[in-house]
N, C-alpha and C positions, 0 to 999 in steps of 0.2 A: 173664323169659325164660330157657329154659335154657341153663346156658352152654356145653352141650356145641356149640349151633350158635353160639358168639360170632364165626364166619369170616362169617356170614352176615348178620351188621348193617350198614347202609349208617347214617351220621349223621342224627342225629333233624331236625336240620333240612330236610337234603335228603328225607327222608321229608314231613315238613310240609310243603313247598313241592309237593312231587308230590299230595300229597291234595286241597289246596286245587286244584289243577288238576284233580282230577275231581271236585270239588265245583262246581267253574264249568261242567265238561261237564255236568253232570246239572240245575245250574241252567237253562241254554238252552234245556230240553225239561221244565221245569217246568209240569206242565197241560197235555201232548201224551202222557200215559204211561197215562192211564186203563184201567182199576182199577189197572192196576199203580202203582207205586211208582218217582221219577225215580231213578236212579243213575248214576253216574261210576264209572270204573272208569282206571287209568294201570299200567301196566307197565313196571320197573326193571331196567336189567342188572343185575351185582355191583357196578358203580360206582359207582348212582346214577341213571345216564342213565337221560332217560322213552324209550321206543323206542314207545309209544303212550299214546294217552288215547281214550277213547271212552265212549258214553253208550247206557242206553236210552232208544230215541225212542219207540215207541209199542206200546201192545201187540200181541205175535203176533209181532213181531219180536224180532229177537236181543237178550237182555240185554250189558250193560257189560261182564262178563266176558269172556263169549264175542268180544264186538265187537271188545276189543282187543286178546285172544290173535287171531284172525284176522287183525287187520292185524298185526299181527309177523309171521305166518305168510307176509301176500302181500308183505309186506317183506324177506321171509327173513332177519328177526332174532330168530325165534323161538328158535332156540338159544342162544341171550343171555339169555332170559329167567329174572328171577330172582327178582327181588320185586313180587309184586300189590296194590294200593292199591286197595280199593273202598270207595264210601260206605255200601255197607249189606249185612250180611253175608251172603256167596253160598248161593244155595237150594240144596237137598240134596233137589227134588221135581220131578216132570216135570206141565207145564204144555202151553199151547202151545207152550213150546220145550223143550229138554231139561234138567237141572240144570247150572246151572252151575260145581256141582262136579267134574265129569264131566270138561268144559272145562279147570279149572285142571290137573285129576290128570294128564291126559294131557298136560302140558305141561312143561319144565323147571323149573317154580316151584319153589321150594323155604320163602318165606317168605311168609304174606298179611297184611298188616295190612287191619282194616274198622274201618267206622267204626260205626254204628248198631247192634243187634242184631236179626234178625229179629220184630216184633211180631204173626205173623200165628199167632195159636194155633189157627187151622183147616189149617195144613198139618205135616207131617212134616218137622220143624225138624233142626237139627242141623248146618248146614251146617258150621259152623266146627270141631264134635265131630269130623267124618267128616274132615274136610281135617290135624287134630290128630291120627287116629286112624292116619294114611296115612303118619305122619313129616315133615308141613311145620311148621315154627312160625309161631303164629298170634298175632297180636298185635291188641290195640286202641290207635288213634289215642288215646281217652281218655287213656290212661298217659302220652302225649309231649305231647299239646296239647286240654287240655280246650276249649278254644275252637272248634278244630275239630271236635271233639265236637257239641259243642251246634248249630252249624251242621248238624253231618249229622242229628241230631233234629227240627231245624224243616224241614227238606227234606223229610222223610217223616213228620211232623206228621199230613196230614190221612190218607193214608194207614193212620197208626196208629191215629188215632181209627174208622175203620170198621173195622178188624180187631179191635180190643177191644172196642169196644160197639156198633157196625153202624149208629152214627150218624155223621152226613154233618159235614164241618167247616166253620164258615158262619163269613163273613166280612163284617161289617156296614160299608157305605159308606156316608156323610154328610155334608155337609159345613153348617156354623155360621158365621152372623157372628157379629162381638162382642156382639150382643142377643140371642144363642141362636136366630136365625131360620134358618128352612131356605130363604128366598124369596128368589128374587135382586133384583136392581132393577128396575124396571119398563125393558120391552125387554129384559133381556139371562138367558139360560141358567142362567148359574152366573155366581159371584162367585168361585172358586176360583182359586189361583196355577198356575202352570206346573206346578210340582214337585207339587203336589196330584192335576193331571188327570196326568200319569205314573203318579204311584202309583195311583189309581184303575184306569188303564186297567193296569198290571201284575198286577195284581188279579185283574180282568177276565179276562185274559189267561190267568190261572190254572184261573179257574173252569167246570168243567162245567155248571153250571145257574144262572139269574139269577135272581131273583127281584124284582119292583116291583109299586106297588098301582096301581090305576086311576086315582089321584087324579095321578099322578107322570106316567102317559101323557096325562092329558087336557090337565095342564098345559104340557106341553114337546114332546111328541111323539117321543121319545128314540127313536135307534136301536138302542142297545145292543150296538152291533159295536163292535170292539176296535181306537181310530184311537188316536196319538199314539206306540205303539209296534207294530213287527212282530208280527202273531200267527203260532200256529203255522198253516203249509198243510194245509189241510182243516179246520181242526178247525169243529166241530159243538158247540152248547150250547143246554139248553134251557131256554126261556122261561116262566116262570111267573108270570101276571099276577093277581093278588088282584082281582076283581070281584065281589063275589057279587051286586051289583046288575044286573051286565052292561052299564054303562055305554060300556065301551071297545068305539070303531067297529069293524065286521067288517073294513075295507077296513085299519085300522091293523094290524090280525091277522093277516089277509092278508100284508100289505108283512113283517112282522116275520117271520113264516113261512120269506119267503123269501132272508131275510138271513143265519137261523140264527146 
């Protein structure tokens, strides 16, 4: 960092603990941001104090940045505002909404730490260049807490894989007894623990499209909706069922259709 702005450093802890907070915003809307990418974003006076945290929820709507320079705005602690924490570094491109550089510049910030770098080599990159070019200091979380690093990496994991190589991130569900069988006991569903159907259904919860063979509906009749945890409201995913015999009943296609 230069040390011409050393007035401007808040302790790396308190930075840490602010990041992790918009890493937990942008968790909550994990798999309600489609195509987009989930982010967190928290806003620091000179002291430290968060004076906001906010997340992108879905796309077309307002990214993190912007979300939480506005509430400082309708808070009227905008003028407080000094250091920005985002999990992934703010676009420097106009989308459905506007750049979020734009956002920061017209704002009091003066310091951004990010976390991720932008991986999407189909847009005009640079955000963090442009925000460094304008006189803020720009800093990565990597340099204070690689841990939180790598956290903001697997957050926008699948995201990154379609931006690099425009292949989808798939995420294979199974569950095993100790005989290697995938069959449960006669009469019952699954043989799976608690903690197993959570994680499953968090998964789930994640994912745009599902995918199961004909042999897995005829046997159990699954709904494929997202119970044991809250999903996001509305969200929509599609179903892809492996028949090429066309085994699976119309009426089951039907029901599943309209469960989405």
């Amino acid at each position: 960092m230069d040390k011409r702005f050393s007035s401007l450093e808040i302790p790396q802890g308190v930075i840490a603990s602010a990041f992790q907070c918009a890493l937990d915003a942008a968790e909550s809307f994990r798999g309600s941001t489609a195509p987009n990418p989930p982010v967190g974003c928290a806003v620091l006076d000179s002291r430290g104090e968060i004076l906001a945290v906010a997340a992108h929820e879905r796309a077309g709507t307002a990214h993190a940045e912007a979300k939480a320079l506005a509430a400082c705005r309708e808070a009227r602690t905008l003028a407080r505002a000094h250091t920005l924490i985002v999990t992934l570094e703010p676009c420097n491109h106009s989308g459905r909404t506007p750049p979020c550089c734009d956002a920061i510049l017209g704002s009091p910030v003066r310091h951004v730490w990010i976390g991720s770098r932008d991986p999407n080599p189909d847009v005009p990159g640079g955000g963090a260049q442009r925000l460094a070019n304008a006189g803020l200091v720009v800093s990565e979380i990597s340099t204070i807490a690689p841990d939180l690093f790598r956290k903001s990496e697997s957050l926008i994991a699948p995201f990154a894989k379609r931006a690099r190589t425009g292949l989808p991130w798939i995420s294979i569900k199974q569950a095993l007894d100790e005989e290697g069988s995938m069959v449960p006991p006669p009469g019952e569903k699954t043989f799976t623990s608690r903690a197993s159907l959570l994680l499953a259904h968090q998964l789930r919860k994640r994912s745009d499209a599902i995918i199961t063979g004909s042999g897995t509906v005829l046997a159990d009749s699954p709904y494929f909706t997202v119970r044991h945890v809250p999903d996001h409201p509305e969200k929509r995913r599609t179903l892809i069922v492996l028949d090429r015999r066309r085994r699976v009943p119309r009426s089951w296609l039907a029901r599943a259709a309209t469960r989405g």
